[in-house]
C-alpha positions in Angstrom: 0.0 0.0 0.0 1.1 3.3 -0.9 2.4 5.7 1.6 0.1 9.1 2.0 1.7 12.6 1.7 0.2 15.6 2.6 0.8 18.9 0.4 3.6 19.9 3.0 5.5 16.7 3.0 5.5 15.9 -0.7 6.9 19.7 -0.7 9.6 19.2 1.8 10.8 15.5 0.2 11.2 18.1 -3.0 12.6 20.8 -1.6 9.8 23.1 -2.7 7.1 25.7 -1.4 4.1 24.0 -0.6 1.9 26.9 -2.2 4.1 26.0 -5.3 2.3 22.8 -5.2 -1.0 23.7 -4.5 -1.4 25.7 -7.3 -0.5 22.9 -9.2 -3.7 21.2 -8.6 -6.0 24.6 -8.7 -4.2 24.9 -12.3 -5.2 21.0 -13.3 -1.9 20.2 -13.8 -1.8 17.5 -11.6 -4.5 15.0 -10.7 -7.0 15.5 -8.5 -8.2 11.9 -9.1 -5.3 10.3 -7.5 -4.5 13.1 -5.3 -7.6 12.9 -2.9 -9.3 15.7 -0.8 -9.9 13.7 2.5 -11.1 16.2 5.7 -9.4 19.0 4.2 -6.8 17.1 3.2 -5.2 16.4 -0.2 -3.5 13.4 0.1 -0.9 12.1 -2.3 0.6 9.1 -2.8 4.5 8.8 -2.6 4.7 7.5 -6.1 3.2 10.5 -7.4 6.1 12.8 -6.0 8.0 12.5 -9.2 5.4 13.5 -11.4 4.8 16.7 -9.2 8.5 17.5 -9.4 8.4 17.3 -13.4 5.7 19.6 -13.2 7.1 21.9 -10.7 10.2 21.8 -13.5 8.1 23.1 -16.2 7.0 25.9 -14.1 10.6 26.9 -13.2 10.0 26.4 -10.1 12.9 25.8 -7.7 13.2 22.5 -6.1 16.1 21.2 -4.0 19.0 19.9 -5.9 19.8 16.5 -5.4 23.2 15.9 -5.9 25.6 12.8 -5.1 28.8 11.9 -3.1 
């Protein structure tokens, strides 16, 4: 079973503003099908982080660079 972020922990795993994310979803640009509303709540799976960082890439918005050793 998947593990369930909320908008601030799929954020801080990427190194990005939470708002930056949000807006994702008010824009449609990430899906609101898979990504839940529970309580208040949008829940998103862990395997969905990467496609919210491509899409916070094609926004130019800045994530956290993940470098190596």
């Amino acid at each position: 079973m998947p593990r369930l972020l909320s908008v601030s922990e799929a954020a801080r795993l990427l190194g990005a503003r939470p708002k930056d994310v949000s807006d994702l979803f008010y824009r449609r640009e990430l899906r609101d099908d898979l990504c839940l509303i529970v309580a208040g709540r949008r829940l998103i799976p862990d395997g969905y982080v990467e496609t919210i960082a491509a899409a916070l890439r094609r926004r130019g918005r800045p994530l956290r660079q993940r470098g190596g050793a």
